[in-house]
N, C-alpha and C positions, 0 to 999 in steps of 0.2 A: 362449525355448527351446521349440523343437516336438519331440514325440516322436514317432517315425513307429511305429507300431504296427499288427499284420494284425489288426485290430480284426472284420472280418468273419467270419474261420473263427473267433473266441472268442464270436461273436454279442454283441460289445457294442460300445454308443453312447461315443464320444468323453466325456461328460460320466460316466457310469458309471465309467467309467477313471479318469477324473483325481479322482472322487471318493474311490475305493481308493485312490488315491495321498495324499489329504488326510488320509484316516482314518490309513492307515500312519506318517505323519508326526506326526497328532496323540499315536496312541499312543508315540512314541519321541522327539518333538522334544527338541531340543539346546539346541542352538544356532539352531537354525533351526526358523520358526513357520510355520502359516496363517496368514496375514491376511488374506484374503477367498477365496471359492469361489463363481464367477458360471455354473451349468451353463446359464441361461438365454440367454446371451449367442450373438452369431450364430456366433461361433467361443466353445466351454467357455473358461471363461479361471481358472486356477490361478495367486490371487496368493499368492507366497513372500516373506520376510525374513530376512536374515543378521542376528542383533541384536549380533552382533560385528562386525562388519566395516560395518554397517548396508546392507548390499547390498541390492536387491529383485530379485526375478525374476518371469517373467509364464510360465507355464506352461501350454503348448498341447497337443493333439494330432490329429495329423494335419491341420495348418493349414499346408500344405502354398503356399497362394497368401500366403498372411500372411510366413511364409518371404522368397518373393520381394520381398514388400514391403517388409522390411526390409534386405534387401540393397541395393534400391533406393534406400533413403534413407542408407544409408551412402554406396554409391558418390557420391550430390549431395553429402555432408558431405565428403571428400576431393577433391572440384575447387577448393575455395577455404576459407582457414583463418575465414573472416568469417562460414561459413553455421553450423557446430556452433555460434558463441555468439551468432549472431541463435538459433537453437534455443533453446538455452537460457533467453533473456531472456524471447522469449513462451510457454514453459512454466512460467515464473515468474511473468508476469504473468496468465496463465489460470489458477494454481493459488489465488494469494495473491487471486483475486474472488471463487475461484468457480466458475469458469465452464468448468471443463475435465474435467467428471464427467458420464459417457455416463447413470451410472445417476441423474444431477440435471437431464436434460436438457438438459445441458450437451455441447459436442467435446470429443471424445476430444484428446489429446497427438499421435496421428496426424492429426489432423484440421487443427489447427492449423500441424503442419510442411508439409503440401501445402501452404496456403495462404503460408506462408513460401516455399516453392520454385517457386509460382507467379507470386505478386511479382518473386522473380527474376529468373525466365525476362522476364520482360515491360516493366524499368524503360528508361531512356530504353539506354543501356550496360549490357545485361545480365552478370548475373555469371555465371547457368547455361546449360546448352543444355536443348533437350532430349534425352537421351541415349534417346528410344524412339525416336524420329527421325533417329539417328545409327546409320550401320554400314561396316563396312570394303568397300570397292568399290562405295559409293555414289555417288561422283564417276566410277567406271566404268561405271555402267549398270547393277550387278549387283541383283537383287532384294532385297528386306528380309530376311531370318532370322526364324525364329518359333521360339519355346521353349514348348508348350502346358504347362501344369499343370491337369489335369483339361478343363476348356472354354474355359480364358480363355490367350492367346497371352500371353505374361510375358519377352518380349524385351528387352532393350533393353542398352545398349552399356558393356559390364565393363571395359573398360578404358582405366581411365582414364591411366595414365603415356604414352597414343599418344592421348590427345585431342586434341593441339594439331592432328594433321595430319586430324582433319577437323572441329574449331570451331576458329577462330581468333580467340576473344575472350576466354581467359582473362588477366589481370591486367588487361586495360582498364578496367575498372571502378575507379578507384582512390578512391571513399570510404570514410570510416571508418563503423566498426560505427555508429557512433552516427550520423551521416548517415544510415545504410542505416534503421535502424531507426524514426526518425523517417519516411523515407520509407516505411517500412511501412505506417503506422499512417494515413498522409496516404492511401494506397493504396486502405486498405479506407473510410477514411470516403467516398471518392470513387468507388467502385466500385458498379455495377448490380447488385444482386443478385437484381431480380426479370426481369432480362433475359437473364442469361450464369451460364454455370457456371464453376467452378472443377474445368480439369479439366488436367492436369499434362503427362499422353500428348501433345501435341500443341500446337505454336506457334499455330494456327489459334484463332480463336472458337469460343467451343463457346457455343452458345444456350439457351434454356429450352425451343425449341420440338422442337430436336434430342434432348432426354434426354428430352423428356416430364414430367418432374417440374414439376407450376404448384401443388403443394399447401404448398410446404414454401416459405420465406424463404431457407435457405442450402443451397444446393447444392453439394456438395462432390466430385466423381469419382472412385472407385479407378481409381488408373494402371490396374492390368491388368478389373480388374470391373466395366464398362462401366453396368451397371446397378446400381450398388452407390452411391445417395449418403449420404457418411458425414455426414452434417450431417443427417441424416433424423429423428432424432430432437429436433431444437431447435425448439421453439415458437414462435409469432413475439415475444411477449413475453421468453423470453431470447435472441432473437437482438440484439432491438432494445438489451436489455444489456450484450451484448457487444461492439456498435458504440458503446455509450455508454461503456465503459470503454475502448477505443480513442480514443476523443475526448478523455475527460479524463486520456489515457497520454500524448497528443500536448499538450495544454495543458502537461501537469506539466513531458516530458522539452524543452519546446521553452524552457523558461524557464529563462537560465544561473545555475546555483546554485553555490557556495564551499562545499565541506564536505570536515570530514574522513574520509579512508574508511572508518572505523569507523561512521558515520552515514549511505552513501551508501545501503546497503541497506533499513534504516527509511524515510528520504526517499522514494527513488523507485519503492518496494515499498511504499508506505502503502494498505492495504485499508480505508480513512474517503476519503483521498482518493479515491485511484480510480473509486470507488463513487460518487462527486460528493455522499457525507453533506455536508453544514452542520455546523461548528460553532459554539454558542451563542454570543455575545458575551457577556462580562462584564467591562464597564467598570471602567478603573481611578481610583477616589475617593478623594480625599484627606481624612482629617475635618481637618487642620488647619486648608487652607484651601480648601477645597470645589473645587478645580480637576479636573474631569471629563478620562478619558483622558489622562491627563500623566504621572500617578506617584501611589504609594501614601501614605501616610502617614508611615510611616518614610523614602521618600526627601526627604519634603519638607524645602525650604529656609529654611523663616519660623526668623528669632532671633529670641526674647524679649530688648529691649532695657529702659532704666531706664524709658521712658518708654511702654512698653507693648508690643504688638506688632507688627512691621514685616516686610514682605515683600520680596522683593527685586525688581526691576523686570520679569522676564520671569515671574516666579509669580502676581504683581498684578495682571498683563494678564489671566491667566488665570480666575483668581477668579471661581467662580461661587454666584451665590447659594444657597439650601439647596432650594428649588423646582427648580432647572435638576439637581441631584444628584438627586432624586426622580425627576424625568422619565427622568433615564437609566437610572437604576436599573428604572423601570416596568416596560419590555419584558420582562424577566426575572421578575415578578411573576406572569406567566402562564403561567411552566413551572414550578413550583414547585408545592406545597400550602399550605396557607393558615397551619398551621403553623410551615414556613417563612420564608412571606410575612411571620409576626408577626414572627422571628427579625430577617430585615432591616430591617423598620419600625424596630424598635427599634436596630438597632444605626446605621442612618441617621443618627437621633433624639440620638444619645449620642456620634454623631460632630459634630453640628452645636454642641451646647453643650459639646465639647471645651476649645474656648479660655476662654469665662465663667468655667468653674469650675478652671481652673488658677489663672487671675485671681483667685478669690474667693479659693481656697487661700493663694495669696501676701499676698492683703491682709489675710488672717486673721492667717498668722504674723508678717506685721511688728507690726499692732496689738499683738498678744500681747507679742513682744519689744518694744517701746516702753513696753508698758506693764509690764512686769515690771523694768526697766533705771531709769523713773522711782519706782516704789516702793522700790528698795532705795534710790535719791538724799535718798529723804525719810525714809527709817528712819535716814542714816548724818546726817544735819545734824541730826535731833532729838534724835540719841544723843548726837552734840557739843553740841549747844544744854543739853543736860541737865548733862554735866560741868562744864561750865562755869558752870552756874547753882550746883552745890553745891559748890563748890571755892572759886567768892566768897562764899555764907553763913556755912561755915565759917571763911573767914580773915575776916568783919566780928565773928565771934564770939570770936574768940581776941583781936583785937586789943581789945576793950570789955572782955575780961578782964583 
């Protein structure tokens, strides 16, 4: 939203204003907050939030070319229903890296939709025109139309329900978002950027030698502010970022994945991936029977049979000695503190002699039962040996009587 205000006979700066504006809000807010105030910015920028509704709003004044800008970028979102959610996807994935913060040296959200609308204009069957290039009586001869705002001409062709009669390539394009998008990504890893700008105005090459800009990596063109490149701010180190999360956008989306869509968003929005972080490995050991990478302990298959223990044919193959579980476990040795490092030593350790001391366990309680089973056999014969021995003294004593 721009507010057009006669800021000059009140003798105050665009950024004074909208700061009056922040303070009036702060003292009264509702419903609705500051959430940042950037006067420093090339246009003041007044950020708002509805925390009902959770709206945001970008709050201008007198940014009068910015206006146009954004008319601009609607009208390209209304020629084809496939450009608002390629938009969407790469403000999603510029947000969830990173990389889409003016004030982190990162592109802007605007920055990044040019370069979506220029991919366009440019793939083998374009989806867009250029609409500053297009005007009514241009196939008669007639001259271009100019719409100045302040110095910069801000032409370019509104109507789009009579586009067909002067570009005739809308619906030709018939890939899905997800083609397109893939192709984007292909786009920019293949794309010059110390040779050519990205500049929207115009089907033609635009060069490095023509803007004059040789100090900056990404070079971006305002449609209408010829001298404006919004990528002016990206260092070559996070430019070289932002082609590396485009690399590993293109690795990730180019790999056909099964999920359900409750998971698609985590998946192909992962900020570890993206980012091309490594994750640790940590192998899976079994103390049963030491098989590395295969399954845990609890999955394992070994029965305790009578005659000891046995494995079953594809777990035996596996079986590795208690040296080859230390070696894998190693690697992991050296992200850890030594602390730690004791923690798994030992529980290594306690996995190997796992099976012995069940064994020993067993062969304890059987002896025990064995032998408790044969003491009561020789308490119950010598309790009988005994009745019997005074049952005949008695009866040789009676009969001598």
């Amino acid at each position: 939203t721009c507010l057009s205000e006669n800021l000059e006979k009140q003798k105050r700066s665009p950024a004074s204003f909208l700061e009056s504006i922040a303070a009036h809000i702060r003292r009264h807010e509702d419903d609705i907050s500051v959430q940042s105030f950037i006067p420093q910015a090339r246009v003041p920028l007044l950020k708002l939030i509805d925390w009902e509704s959770s709206l945001r709003c970008d709050l201008t004044c007198n940014g009068h070319l910015g206006v146009q800008n954004s008319r601009l970028l609607f009208a390209y979102s209304q020629i084809d229903p496939r450009v608002p959610l390629l938009g969407i996807m790469i403000k999603k994935l510029a947000k969830v890296c990173m990389i889409a913060s003016v004030r982190h040296s990162g592109l802007s959200s605007y920055a990044y939709i040019l370069m979506l609308i220029y991919f366009l204009q440019r793939i083998e069957t374009p989806v867009l025109p250029c609409l500053q290039e297009l005007w009514d009586g241009m196939h008669d001869g007639e001259p271009r139309p100019t719409s100045m705002v302040d110095v910069h001409d801000t032409y370019f062709f509104k109507d789009i329900q009579h586009l067909d009669k002067l570009w005739d390539g809308r619906g030709k394009n018939t890939k899905t978002v997800s083609e397109l998008w893939l192709d984007f990504l292909q786009f920019y890893l293949d794309f010059d950027f110390e040779e050519h700008v990205i500049a929207v105005r115009t089907l033609n090459t635009v060069t490095v030698e023509e803007s004059g800009w040789t100090n900056r990596l990404v070079k971006i063109e305002d449609p209408f502010d010829r001298d404006h490149n919004t990528g002016r701010q990206v260092p070559s180190d996070k430019a070289l970022l932002i082609i590396k999360v485009f690399s590993n956008a293109y690795n990730l989306y180019k790999t056909p994945m099964s999920l359900p869509e409750e998971k698609m968003s985590g998946y192909f929005f992962n900020q570890y991936t993206l980012l091309g972080h490594q994750r640790k490995h940590t192998p899976k050991v079994c103390g049963r029977c030491r098989a590395v990478d295969d399954h845990f302990t609890w999955q394992c298959t070994e029965t305790a049979l009578a005659g000891g223990s046995q494995l079953d044919e594809d777990t035996r193959s596996k079986k590795q000695p208690a040296k080859t579980v230390l070696a894998a476990l190693q690697p992991s040795f050296k992200q850890v503190p030594s602390t730690q490092h004791t923690v798994v030593m030992q529980q290594g350790q306690s996995n190997q002699h796992a099976v012995p001391t069940q064994h020993a366990t067993a062969a304890r309680h059987t002896a025990a039962t064995q032998h408790a089973a044969a003491a009561q056999h020789t308490a119950a014969t010598q309790h009988a040996a005994a009745t019997q021995h005074i049952a005949a003294t008695q009866h040789a004593a009676a009969t001598q009587h």
